[in-house]
N, CA, C and O atoms as a GROMACS GRO file, in nm:
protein
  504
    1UNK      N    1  -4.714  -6.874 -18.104
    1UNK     CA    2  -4.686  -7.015 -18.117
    1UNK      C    3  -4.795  -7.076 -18.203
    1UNK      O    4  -4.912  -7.059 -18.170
    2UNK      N    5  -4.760  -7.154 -18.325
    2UNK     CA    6  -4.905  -7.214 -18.394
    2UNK      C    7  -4.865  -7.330 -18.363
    2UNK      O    8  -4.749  -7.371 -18.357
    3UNK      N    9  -4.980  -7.394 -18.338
    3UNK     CA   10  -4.938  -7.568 -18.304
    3UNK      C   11  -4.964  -7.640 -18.169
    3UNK      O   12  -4.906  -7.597 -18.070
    4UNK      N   13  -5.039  -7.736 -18.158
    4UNK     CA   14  -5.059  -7.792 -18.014
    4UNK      C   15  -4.954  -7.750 -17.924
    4UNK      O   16  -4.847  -7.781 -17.978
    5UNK      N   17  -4.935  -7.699 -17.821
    5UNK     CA   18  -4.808  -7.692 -17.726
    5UNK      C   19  -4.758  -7.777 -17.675
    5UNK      O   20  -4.644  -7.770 -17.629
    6UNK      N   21  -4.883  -7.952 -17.670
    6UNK     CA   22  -4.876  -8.070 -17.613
    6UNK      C   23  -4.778  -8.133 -17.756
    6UNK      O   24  -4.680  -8.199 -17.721
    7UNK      N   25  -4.791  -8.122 -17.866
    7UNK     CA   26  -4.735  -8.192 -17.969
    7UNK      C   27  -4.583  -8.102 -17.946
    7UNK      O   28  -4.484  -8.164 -17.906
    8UNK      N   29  -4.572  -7.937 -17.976
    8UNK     CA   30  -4.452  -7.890 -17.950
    8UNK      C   31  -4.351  -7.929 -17.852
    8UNK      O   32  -4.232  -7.944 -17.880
    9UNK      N   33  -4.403  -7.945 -17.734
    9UNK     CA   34  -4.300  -7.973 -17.627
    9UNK      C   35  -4.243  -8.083 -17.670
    9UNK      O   36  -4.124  -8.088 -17.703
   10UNK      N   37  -4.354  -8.217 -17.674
   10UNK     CA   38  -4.298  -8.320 -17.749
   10UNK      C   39  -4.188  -8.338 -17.810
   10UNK      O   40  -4.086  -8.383 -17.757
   11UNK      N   41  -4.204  -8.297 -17.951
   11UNK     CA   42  -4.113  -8.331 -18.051
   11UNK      C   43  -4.008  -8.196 -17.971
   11UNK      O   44  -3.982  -8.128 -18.070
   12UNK      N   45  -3.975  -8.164 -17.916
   12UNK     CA   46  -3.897  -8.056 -17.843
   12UNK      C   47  -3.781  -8.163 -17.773
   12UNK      O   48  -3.663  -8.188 -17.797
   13UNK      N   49  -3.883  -8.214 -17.671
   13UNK     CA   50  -3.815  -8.306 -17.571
   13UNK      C   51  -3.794  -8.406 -17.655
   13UNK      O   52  -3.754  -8.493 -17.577
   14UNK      N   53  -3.794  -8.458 -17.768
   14UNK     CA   54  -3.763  -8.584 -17.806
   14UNK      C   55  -3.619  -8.555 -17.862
   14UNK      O   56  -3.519  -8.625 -17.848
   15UNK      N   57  -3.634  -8.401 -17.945
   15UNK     CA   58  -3.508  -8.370 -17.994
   15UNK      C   59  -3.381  -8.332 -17.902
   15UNK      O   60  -3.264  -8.355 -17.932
   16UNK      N   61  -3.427  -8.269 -17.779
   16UNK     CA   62  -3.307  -8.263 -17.672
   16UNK      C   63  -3.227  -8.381 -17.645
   16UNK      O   64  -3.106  -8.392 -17.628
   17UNK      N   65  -3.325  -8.470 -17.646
   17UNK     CA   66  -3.294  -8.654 -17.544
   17UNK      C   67  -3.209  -8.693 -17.699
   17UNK      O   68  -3.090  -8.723 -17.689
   18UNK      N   69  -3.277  -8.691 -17.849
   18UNK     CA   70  -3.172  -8.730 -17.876
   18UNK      C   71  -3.030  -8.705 -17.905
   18UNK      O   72  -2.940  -8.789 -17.907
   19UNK      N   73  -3.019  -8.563 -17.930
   19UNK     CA   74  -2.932  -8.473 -17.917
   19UNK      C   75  -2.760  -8.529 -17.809
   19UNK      O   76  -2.641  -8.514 -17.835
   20UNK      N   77  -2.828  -8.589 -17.699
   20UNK     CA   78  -2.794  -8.660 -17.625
   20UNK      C   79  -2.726  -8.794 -17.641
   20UNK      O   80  -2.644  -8.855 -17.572
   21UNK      N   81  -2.784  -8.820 -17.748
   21UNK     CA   82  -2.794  -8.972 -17.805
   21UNK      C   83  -2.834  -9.095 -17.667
   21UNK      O   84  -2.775  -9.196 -17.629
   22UNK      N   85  -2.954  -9.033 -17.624
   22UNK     CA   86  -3.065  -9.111 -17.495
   22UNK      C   87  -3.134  -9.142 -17.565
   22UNK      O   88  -3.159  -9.096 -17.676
   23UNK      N   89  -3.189  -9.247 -17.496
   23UNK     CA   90  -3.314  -9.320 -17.522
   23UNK      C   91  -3.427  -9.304 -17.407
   23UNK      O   92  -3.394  -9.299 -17.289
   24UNK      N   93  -3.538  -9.297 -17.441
   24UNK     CA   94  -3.663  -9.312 -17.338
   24UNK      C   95  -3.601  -9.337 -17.261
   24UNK      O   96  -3.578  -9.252 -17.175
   25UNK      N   97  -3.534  -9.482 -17.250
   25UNK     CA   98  -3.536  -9.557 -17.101
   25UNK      C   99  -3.408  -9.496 -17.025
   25UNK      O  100  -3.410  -9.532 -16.907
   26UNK      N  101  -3.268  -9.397 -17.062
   26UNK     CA  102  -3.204  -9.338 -17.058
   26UNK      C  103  -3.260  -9.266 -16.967
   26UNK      O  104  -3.248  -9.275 -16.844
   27UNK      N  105  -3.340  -9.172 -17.048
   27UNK     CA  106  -3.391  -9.067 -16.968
   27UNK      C  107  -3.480  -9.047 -16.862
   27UNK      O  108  -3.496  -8.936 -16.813
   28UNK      N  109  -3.558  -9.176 -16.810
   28UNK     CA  110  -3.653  -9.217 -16.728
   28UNK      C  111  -3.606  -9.255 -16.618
   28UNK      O  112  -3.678  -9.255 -16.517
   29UNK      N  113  -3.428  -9.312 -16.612
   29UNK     CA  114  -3.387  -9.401 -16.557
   29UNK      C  115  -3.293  -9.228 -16.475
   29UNK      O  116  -3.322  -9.205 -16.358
   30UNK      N  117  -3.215  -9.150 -16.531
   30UNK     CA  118  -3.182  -9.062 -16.510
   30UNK      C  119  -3.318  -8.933 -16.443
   30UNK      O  120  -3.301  -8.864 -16.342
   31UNK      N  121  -3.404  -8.931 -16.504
   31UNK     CA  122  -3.468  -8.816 -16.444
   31UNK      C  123  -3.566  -8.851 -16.318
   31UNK      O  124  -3.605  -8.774 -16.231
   32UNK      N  125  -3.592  -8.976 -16.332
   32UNK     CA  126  -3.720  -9.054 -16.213
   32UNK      C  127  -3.819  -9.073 -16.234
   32UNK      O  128  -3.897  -9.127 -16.156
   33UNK      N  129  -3.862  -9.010 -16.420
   33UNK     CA  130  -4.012  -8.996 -16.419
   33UNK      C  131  -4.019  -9.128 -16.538
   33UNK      O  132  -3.931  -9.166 -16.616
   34UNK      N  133  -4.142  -9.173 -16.518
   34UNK     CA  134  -4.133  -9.303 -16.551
   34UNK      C  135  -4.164  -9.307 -16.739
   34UNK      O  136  -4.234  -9.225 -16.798
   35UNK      N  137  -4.092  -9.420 -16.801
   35UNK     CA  138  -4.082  -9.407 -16.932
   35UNK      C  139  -4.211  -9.411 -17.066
   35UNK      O  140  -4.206  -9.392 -17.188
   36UNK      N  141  -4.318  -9.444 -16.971
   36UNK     CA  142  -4.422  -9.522 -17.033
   36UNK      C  143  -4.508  -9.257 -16.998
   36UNK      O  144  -4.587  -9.178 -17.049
   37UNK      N  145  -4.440  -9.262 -16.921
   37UNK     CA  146  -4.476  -9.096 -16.884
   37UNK      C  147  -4.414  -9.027 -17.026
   37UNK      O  148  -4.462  -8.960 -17.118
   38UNK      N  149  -4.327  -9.063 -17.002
   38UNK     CA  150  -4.174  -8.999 -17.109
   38UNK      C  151  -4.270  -8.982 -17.239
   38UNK      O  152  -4.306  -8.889 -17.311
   39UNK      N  153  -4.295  -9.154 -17.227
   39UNK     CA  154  -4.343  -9.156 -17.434
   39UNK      C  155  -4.468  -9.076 -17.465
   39UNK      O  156  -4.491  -9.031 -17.577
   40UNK      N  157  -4.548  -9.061 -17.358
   40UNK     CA  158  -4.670  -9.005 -17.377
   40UNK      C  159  -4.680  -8.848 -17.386
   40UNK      O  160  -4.770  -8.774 -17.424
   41UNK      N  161  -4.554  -8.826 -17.337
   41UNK     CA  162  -4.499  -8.654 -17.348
   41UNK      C  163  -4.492  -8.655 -17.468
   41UNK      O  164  -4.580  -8.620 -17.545
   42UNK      N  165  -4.329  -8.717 -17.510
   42UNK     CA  166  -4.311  -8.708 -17.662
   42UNK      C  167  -4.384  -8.697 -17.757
   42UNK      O  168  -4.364  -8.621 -17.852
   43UNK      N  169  -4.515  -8.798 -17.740
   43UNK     CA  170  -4.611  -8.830 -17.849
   43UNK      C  171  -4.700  -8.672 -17.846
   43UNK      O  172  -4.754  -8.630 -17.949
   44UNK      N  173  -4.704  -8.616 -17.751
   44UNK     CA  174  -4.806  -8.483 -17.723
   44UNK      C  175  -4.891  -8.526 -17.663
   44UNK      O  176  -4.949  -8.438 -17.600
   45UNK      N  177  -4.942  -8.652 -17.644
   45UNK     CA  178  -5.030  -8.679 -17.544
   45UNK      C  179  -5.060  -8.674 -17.399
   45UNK      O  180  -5.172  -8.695 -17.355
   46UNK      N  181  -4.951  -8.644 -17.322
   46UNK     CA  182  -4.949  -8.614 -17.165
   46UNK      C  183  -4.948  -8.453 -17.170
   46UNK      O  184  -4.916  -8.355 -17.236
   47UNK      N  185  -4.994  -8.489 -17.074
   47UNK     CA  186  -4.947  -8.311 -17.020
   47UNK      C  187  -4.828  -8.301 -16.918
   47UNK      O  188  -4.831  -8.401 -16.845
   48UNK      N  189  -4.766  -8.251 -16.898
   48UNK     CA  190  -4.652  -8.175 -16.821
   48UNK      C  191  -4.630  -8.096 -16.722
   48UNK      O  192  -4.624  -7.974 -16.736
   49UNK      N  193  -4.615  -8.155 -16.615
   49UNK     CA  194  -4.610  -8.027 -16.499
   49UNK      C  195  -4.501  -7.965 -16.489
   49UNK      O  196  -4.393  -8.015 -16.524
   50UNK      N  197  -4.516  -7.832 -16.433
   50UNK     CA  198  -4.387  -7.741 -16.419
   50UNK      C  199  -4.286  -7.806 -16.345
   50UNK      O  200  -4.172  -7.770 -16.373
   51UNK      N  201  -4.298  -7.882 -16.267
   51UNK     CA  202  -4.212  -7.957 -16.160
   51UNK      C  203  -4.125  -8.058 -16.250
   51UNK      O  204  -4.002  -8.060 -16.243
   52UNK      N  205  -4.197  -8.139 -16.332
   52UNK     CA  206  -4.128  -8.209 -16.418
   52UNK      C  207  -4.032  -8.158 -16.548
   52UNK      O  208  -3.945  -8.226 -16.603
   53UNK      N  209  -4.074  -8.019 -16.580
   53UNK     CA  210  -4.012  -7.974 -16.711
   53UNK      C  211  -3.829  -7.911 -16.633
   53UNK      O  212  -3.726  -7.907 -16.701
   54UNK      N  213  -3.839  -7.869 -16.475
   54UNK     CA  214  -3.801  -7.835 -16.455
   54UNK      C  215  -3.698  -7.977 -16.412
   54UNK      O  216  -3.576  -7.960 -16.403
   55UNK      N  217  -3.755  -8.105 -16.389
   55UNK     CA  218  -3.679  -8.236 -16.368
   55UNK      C  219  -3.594  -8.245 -16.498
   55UNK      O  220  -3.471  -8.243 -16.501
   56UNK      N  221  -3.654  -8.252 -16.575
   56UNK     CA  222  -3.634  -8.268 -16.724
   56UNK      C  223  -3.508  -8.190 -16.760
   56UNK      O  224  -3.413  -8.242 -16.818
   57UNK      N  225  -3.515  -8.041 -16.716
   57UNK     CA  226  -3.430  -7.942 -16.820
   57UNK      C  227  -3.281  -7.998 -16.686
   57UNK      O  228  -3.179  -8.024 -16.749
   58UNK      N  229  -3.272  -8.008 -16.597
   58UNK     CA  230  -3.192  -8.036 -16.498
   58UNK      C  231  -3.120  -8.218 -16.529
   58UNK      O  232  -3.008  -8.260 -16.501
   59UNK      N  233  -3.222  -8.281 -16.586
   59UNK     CA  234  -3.154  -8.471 -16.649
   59UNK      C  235  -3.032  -8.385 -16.762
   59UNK      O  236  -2.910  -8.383 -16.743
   60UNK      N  237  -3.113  -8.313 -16.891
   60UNK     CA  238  -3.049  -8.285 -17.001
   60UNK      C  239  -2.957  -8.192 -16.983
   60UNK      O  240  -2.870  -8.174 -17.068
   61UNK      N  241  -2.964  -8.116 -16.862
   61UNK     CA  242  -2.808  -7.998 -16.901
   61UNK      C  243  -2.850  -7.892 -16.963
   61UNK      O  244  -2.777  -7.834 -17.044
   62UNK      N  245  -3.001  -7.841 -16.926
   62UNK     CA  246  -3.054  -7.700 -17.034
   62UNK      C  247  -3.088  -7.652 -16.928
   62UNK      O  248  -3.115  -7.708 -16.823
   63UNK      N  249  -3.088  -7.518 -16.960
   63UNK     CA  250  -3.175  -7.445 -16.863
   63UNK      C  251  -3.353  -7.432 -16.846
   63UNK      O  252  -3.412  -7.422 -16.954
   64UNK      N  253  -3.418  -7.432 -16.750
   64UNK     CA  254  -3.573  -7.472 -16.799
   64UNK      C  255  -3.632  -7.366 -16.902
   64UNK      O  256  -3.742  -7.390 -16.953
   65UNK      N  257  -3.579  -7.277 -16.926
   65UNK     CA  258  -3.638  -7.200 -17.020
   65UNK      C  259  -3.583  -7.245 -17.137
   65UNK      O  260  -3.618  -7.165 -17.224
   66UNK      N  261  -3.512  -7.335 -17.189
   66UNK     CA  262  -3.481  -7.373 -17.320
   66UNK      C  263  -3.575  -7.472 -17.304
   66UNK      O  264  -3.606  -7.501 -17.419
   67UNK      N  265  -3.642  -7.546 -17.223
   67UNK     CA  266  -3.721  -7.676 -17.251
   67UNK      C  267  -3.869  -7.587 -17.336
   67UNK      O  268  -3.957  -7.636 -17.406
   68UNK      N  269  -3.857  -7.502 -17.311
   68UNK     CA  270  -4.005  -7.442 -17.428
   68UNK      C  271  -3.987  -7.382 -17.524
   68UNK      O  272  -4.093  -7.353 -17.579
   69UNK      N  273  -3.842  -7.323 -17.607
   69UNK     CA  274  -3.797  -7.294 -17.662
   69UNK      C  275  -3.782  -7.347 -17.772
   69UNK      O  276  -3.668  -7.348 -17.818
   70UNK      N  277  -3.933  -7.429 -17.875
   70UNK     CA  278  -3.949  -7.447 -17.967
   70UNK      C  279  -3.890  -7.450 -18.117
   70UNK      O  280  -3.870  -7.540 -18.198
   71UNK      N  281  -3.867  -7.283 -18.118
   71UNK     CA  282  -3.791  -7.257 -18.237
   71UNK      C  283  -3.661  -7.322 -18.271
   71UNK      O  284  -3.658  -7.370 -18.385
   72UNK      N  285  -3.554  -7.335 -18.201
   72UNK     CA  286  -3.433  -7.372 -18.219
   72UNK      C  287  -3.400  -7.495 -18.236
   72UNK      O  288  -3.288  -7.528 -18.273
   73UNK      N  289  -3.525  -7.603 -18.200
   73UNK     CA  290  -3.485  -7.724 -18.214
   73UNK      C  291  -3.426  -7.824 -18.368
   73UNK      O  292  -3.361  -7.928 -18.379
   74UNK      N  293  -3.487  -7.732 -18.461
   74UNK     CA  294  -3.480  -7.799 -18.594
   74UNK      C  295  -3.330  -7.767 -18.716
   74UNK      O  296  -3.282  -7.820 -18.816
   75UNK      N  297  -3.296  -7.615 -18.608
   75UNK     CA  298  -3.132  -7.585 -18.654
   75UNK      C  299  -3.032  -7.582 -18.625
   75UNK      O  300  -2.928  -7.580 -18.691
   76UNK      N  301  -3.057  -7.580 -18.489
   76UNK     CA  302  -2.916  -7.553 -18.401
   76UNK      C  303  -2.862  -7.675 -18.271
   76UNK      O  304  -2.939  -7.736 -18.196
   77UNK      N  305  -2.738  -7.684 -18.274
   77UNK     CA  306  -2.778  -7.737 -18.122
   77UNK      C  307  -2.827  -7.669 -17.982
   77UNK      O  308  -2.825  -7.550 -17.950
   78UNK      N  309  -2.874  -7.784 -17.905
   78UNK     CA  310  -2.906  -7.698 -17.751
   78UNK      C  311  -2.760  -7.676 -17.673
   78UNK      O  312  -2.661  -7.747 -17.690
   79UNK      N  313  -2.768  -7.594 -17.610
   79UNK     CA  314  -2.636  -7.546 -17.519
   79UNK      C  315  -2.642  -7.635 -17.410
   79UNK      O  316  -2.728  -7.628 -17.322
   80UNK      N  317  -2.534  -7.736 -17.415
   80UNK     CA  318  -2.549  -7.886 -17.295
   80UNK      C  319  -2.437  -7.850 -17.236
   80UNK      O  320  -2.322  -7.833 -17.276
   81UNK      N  321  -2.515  -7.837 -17.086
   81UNK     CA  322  -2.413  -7.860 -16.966
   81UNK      C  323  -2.390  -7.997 -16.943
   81UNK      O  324  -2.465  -8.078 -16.998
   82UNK      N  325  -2.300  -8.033 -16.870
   82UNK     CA  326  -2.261  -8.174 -16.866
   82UNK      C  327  -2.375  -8.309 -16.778
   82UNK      O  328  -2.370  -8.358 -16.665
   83UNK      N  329  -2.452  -8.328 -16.874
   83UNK     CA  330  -2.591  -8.428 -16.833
   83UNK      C  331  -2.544  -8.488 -16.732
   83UNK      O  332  -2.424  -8.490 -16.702
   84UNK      N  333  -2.663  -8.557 -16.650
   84UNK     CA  334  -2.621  -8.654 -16.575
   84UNK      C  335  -2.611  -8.774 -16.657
   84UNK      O  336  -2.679  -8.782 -16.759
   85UNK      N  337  -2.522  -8.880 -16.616
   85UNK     CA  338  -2.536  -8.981 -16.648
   85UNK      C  339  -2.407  -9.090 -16.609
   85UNK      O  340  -2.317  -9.114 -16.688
   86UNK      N  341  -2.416  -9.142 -16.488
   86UNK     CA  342  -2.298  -9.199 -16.487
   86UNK      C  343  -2.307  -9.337 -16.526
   86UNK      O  344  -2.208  -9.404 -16.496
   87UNK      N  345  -2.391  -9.392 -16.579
   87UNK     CA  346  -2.422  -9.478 -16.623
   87UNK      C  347  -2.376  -9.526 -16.754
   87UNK      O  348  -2.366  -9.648 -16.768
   88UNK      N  349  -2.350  -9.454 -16.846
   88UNK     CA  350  -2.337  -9.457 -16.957
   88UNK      C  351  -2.193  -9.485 -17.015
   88UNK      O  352  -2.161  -9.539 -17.121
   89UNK      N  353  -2.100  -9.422 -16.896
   89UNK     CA  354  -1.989  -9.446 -16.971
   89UNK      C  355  -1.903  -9.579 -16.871
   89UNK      O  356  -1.790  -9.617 -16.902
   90UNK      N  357  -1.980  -9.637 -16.750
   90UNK     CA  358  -1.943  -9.744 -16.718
   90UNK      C  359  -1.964  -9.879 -16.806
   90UNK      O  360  -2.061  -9.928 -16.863
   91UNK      N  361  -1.865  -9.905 -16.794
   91UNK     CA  362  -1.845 -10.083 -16.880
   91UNK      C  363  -1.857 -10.197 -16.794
   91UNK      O  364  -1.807 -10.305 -16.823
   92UNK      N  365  -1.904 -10.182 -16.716
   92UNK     CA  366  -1.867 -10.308 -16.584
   92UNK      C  367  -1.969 -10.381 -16.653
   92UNK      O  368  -2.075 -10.348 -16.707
   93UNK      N  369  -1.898 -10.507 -16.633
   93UNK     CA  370  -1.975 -10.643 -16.644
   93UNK      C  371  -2.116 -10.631 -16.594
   93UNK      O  372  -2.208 -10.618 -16.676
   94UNK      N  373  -2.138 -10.635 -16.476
   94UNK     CA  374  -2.268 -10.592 -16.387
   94UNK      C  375  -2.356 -10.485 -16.456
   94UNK      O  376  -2.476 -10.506 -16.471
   95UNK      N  377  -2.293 -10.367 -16.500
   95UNK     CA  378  -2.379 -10.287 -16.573
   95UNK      C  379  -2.463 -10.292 -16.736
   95UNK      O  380  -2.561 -10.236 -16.786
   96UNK      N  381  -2.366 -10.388 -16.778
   96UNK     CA  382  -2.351 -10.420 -16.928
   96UNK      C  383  -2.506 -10.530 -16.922
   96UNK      O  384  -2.609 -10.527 -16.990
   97UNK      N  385  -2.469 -10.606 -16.824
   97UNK     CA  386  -2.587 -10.776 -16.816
   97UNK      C  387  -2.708 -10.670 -16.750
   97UNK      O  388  -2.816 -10.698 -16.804
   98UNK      N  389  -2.720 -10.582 -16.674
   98UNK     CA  390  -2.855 -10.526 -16.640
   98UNK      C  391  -2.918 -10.454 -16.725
   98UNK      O  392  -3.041 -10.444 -16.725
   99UNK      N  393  -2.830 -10.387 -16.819
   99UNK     CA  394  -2.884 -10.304 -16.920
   99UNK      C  395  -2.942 -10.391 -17.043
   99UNK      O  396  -3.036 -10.351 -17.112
  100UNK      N  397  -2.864 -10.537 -17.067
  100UNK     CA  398  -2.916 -10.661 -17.122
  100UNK      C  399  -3.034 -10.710 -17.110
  100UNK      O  400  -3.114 -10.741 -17.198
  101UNK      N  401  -3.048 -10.720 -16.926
  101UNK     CA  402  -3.204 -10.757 -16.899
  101UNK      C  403  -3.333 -10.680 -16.871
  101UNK      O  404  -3.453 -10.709 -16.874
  102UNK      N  405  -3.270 -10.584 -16.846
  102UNK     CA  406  -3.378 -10.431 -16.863
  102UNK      C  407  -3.411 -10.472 -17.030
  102UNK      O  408  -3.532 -10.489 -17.042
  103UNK      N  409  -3.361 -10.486 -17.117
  103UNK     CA  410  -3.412 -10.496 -17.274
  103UNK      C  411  -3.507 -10.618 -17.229
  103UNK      O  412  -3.577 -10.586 -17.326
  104UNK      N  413  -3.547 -10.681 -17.197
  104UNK     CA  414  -3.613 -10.792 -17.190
  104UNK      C  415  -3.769 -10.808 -17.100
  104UNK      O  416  -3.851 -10.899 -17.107
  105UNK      N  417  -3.771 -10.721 -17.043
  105UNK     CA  418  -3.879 -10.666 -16.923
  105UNK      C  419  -3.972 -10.583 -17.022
  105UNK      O  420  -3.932 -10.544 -17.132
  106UNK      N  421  -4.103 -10.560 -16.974
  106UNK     CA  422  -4.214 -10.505 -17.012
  106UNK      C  423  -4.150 -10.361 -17.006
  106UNK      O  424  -4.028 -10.349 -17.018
  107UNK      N  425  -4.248 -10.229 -16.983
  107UNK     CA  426  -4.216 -10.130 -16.938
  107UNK      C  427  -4.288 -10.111 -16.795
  107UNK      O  428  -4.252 -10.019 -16.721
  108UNK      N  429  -4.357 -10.169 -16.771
  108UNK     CA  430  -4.431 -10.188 -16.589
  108UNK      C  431  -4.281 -10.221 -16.513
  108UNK      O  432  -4.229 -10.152 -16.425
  109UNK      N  433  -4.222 -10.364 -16.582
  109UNK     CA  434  -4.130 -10.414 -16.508
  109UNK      C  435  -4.034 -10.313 -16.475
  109UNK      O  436  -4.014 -10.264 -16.364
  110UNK      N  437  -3.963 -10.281 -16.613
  110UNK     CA  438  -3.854 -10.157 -16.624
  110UNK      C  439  -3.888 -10.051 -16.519
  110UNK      O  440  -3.786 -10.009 -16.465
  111UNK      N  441  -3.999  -9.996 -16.476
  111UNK     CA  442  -4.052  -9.901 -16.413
  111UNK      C  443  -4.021  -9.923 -16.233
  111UNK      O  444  -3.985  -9.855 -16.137
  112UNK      N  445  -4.062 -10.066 -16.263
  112UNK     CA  446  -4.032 -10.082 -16.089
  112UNK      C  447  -3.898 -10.164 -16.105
  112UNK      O  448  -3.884 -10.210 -15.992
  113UNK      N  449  -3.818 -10.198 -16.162
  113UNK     CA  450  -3.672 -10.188 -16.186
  113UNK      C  451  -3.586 -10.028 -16.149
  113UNK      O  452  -3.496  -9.996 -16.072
  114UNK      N  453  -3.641  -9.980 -16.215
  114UNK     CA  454  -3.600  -9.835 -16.180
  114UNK      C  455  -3.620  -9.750 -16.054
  114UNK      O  456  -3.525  -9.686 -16.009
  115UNK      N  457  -3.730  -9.747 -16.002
  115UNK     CA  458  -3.770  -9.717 -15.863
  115UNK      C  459  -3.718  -9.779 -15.799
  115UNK      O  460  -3.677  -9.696 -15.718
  116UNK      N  461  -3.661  -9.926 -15.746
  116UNK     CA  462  -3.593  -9.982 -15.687
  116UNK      C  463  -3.461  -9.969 -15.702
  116UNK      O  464  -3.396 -10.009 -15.605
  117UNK      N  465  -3.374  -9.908 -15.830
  117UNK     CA  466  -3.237  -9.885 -15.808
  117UNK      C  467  -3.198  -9.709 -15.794
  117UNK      O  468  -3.091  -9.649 -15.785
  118UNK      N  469  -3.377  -9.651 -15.799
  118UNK     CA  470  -3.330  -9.514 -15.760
  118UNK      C  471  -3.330  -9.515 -15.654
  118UNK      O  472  -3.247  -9.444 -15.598
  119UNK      N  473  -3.415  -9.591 -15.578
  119UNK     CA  474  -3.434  -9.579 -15.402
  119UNK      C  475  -3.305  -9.635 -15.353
  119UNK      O  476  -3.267  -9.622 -15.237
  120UNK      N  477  -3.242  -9.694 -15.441
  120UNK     CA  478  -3.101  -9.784 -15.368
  120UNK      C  479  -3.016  -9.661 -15.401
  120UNK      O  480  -2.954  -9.608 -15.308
  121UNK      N  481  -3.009  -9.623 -15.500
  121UNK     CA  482  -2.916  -9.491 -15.489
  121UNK      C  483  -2.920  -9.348 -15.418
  121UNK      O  484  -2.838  -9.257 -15.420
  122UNK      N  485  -3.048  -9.360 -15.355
  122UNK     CA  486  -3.051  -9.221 -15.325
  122UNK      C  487  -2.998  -9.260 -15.115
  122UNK      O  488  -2.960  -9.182 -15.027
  123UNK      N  489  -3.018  -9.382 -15.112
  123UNK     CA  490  -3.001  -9.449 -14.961
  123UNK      C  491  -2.827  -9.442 -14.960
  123UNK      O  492  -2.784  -9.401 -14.852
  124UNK      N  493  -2.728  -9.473 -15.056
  124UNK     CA  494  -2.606  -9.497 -15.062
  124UNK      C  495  -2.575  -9.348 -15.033
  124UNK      O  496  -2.632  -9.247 -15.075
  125UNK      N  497  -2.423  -9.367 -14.912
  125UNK     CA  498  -2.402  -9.214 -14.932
  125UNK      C  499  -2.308  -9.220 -15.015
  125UNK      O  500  -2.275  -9.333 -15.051
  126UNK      N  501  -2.246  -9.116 -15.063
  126UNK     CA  502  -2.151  -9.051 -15.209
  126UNK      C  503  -2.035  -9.050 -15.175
  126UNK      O  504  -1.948  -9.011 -15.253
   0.00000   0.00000   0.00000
């Protein structure tokens, strides 16, 4: 491998998420880990725990051994199982105006916006 592994993963994970056509806050909001975490991955500046790469490859639909899998990112697509995201393809009024005012919030705010509607979702039963 030549190259920071902190910069590789990065631009790795940035190319999966967009691949996706996600955004940071997409993927923060879907995986649990917080976005202001997210960007500092991307950038190469965080470091990464195994626990999280393994959060990560499980949001996007890869297997965790494609999340280090460097090489392939710049030619091919990644092999996507069906992401989570039920969010994305709802239109509800309600969903449309929160995703409105989430644009409007800091990323502190967004953060505990998010912790509060993951804790509400994980309390709802299915």
């Amino acid at each position: 491998m030549t190259g920071d592994p902190l910069k590789l993963f990065g631009r790795h994970l940035t190319w999966l998420r967009k691949q996706r056509g996600w955004s940071q806050e997409a993927l923060s909001l879907e995986s649990g880990l917080a976005r202001s975490y997210l960007s500092g991955i991307e950038r190469g500046t965080r470091n990464v725990a195994l626990y999280n790469i393994c959060t990560l490859a499980d949001t996007l639909g890869v297997a965790p051994p494609e999340m280090l899998d460097f090489s392939r990112h710049e030619t091919a697509a990644a092999p996507v199982e069906a992401p989570r995201s039920p969010y994305q393809a709802d239109t509800s009024p309600a969903v449309q105006a929160t995703m409105r005012y989430m644009a409007e919030l800091s990323d502190f705010e967004r953060d505990v916006v998010a912790g509060v509607a993951r804790a509400l979702a994980r309390k709802q039963p299915r």
